[in-house]
C-alpha positions as CSV (number, residue, x, y, z in Angstrom):
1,X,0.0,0.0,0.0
2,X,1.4,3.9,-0.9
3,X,2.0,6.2,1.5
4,X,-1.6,7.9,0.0
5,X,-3.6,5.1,0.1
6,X,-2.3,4.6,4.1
7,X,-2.8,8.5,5.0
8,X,-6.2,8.7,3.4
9,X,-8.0,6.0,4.6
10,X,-7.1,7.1,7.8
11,X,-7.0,10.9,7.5
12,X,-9.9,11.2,10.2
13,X,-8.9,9.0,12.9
14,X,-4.8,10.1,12.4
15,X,-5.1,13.7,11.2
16,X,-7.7,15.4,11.3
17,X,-9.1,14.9,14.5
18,X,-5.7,16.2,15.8
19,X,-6.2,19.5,14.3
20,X,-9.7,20.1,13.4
21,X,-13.0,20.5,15.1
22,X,-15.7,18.0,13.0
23,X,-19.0,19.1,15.4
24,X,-22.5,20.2,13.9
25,X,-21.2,23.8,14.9
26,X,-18.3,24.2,13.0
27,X,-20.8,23.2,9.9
28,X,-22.9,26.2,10.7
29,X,-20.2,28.4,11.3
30,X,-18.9,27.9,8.0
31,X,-22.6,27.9,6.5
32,X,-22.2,32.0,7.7
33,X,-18.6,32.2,6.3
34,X,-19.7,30.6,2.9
35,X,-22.6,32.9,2.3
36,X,-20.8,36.2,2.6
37,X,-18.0,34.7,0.9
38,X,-19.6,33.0,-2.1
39,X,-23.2,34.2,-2.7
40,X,-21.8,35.9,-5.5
41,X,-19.8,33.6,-7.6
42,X,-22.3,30.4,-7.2
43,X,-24.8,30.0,-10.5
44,X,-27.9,31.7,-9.9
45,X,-29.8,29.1,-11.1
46,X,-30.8,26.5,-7.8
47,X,-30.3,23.6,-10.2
48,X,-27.6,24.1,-12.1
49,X,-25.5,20.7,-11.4
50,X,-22.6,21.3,-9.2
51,X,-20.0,18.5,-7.9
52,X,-18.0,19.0,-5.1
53,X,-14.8,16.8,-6.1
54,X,-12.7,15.5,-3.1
55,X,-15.8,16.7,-0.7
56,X,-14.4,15.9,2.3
57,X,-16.4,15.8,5.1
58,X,-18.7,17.6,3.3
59,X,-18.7,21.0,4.7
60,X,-18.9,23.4,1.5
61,X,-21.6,20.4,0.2
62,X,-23.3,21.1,3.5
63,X,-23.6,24.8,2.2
64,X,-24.6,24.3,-1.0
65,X,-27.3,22.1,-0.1
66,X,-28.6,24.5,2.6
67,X,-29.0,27.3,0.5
68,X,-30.9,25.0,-1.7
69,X,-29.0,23.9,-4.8
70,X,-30.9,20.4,-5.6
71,X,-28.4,18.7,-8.0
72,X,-25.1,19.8,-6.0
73,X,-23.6,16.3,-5.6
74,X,-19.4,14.9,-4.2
75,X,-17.2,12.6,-4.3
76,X,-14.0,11.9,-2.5
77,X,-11.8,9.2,-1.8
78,X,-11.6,8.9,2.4
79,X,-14.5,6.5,3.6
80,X,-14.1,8.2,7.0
81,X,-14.7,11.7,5.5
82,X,-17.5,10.4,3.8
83,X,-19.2,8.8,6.9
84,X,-19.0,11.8,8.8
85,X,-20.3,14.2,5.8
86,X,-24.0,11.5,6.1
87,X,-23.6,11.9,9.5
88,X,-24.4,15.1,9.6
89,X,-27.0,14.9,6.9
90,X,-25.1,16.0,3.3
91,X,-26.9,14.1,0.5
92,X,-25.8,12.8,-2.6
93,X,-21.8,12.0,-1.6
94,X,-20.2,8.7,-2.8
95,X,-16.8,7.2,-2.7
96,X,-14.9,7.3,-6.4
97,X,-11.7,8.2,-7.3
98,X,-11.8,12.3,-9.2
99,X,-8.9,10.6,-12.3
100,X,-11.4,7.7,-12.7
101,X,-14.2,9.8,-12.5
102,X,-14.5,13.0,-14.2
103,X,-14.0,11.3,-17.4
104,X,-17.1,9.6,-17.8
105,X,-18.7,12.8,-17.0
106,X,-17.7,15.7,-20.1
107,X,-19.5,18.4,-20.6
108,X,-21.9,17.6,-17.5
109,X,-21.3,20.6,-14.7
110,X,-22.1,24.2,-14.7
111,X,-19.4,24.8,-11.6
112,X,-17.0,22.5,-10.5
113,X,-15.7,22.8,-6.9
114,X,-12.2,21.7,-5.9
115,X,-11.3,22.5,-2.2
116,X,-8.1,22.0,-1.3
117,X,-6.7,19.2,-3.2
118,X,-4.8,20.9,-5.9
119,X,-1.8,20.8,-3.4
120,X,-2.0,17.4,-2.9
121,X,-0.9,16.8,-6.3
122,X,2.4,16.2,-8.3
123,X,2.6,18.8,-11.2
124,X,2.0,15.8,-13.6
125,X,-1.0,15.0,-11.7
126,X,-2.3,18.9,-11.6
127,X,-2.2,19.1,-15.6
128,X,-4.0,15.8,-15.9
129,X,-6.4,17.4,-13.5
130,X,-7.2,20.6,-14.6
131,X,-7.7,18.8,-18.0
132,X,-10.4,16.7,-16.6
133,X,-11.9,19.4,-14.9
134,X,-12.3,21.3,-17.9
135,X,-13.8,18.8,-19.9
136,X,-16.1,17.8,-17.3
137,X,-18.1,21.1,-17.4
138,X,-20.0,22.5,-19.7
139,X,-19.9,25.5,-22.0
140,X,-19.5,28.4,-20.6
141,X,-19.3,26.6,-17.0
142,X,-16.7,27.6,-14.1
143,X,-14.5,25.7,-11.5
144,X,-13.9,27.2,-8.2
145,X,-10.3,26.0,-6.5
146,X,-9.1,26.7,-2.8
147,X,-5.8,26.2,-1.7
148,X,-3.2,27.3,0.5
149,X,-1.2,30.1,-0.2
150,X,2.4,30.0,-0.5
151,X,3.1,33.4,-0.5
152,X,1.5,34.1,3.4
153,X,3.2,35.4,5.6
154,X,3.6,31.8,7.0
155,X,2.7,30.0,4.0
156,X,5.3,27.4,4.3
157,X,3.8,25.8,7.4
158,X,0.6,26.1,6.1
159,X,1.7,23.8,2.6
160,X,3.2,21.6,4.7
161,X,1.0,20.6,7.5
162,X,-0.3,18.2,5.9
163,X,2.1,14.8,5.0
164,X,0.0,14.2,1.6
165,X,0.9,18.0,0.3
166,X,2.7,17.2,-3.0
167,X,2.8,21.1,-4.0
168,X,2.8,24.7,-3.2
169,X,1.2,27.5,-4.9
170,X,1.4,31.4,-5.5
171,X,-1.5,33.6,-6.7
172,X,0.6,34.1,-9.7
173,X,1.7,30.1,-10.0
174,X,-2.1,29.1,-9.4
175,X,-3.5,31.4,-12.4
176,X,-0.4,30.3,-14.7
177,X,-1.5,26.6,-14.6
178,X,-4.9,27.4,-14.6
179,X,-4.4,29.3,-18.2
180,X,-2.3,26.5,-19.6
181,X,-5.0,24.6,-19.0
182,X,-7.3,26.7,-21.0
183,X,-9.5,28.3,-18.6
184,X,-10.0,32.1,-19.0
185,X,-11.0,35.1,-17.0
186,X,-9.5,33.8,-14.2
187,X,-9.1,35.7,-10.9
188,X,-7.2,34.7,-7.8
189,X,-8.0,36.6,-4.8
190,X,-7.5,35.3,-0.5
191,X,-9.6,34.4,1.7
192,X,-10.2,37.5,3.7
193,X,-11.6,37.2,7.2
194,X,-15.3,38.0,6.7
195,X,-17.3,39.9,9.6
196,X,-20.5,38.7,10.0
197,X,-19.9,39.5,14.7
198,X,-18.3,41.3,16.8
199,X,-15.3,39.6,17.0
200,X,-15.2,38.6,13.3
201,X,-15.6,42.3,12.5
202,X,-12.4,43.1,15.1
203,X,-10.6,40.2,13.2
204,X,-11.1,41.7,9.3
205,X,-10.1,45.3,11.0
206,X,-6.6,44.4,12.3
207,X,-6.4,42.0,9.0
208,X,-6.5,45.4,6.7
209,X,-3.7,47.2,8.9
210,X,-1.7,43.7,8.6
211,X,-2.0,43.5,4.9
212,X,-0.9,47.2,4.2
213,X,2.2,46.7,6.5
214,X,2.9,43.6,5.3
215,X,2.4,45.3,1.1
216,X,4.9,48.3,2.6
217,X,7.6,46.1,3.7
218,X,7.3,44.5,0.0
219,X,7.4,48.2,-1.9
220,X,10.3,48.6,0.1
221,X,11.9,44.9,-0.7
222,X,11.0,44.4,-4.4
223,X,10.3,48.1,-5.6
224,X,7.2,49.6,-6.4
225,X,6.4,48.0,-9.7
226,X,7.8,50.5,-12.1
227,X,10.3,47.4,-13.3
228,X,10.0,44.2,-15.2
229,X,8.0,42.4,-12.7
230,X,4.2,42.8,-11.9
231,X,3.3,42.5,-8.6
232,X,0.4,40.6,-7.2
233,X,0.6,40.5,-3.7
234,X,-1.8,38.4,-1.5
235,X,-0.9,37.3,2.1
236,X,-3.8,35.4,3.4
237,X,-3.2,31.8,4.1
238,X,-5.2,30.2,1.8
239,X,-6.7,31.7,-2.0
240,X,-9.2,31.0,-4.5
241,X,-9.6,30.8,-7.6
242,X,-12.2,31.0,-10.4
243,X,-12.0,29.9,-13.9
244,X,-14.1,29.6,-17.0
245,X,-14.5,27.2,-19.8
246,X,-15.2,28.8,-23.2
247,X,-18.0,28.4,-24.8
């Protein structure tokens, strides 16, 4: 057995439980998180068919499905993840493999979501992906990816905490493969703390002052952007980003 098949079928019960909270709560926490954060890029349309590939435990499903989308579906590999995803009552989730997959299923999705598990990819692996991914939806359909940011301020303990991360990514990186891969108008942009209480609202405050320090410090390090190099500059831990297939 490879060093993936032993981590995965175990990713519950040897990693996550050591560093995440699973409860009912932290699914409605994020239910409030989601909505201010992705209200606007979701399809309009509450049937539009959406899969959730490498689900998880089935949070972001858990949010889709709450706000009502009817054919929002996942799959992912972990049994464990799975189990805990019906536990707390996400529907339409089954065990399958995304390289085995998405090929039977071209031109089938009007958004394709992909949650941290770019990075645990080789590069080979993240062509072959994106490739599938894009022939998977439909015309004119788009794929939303999260993963952890490389360029945070502590972004290589964050690539790196997990034993399965295969690869790191930058705002700039992340767009560059997702281009070669033909999507277009793609946008990266991090995962901002969003203020929905008191304390949320204290967090995104003292988030702004960090990022304009931390943007000063970089005018002063790599120059202002008059040279050769663009600058795109995005310091929270973990980005998105959304791409679209042509129609």
């Amino acid at each position: 057995m490879n060093y993936r098949d032993r981590c995965y079928e175990s990713f519950i019960s040897k990693h996550w439980e050591f560093s995440h909270s699973l409860s009912q709560q932290q699914f409605e926490h994020l239910c409030k998180v989601y909505k201010k954060r992705f209200s606007n890029i979701l399809p309009i349309d509450k049937s539009a068919k959406i899969i959730d590939i490498a689900c998880g435990a089935g949070h972001f499903l858990y949010y889709l499905q709450k706000e009502g989308y009817i054919n929002a579906c996942g799959i992912d590999f972990s049994q464990e993840q799975l189990e805990i995803a019906q536990k707390v009552g996400v529907k339409n989730i089954q065990k399958a493999d995304i390289f085995e997959y998405l090929p039977n299923n071209k031109e089938t999705y009007d958004m394709i979501v992909a949650n941290d598990i770019i990075e645990h990819l080789t590069k080979d692996e993240i062509m072959e992906f994106l490739d599938l991914i894009y022939k998977a939806l439909k015309p004119n359909g788009e794929v939303l990816i999260a993963t952890l940011n490389a360029q945070s301020l502590l972004g290589a303990s964050a690539v790196f905490v997990d034993f399965t991360h295969e690869t790191g990514f930058t705002p700039v990186s992340l767009s560059q493969v997702m281009r070669v891969c033909k999507f277009e108008n793609v946008v990266v942009y991090g995962e901002r703390p969003i203020p929905y209480d008191l304390r949320s609202t204290v967090r995104s405050g003292l988030w702004w002052i960090t990022d304009k320090l931390l943007k000063i410090y970089l005018s002063v390090e790599r120059g202002t952007g008059r040279g050769m190099w663009k600058h795109y500059n995005i310091f929270e831990p973990r980005i998105f980003a959304v791409g679209r297939k042509k129609i």
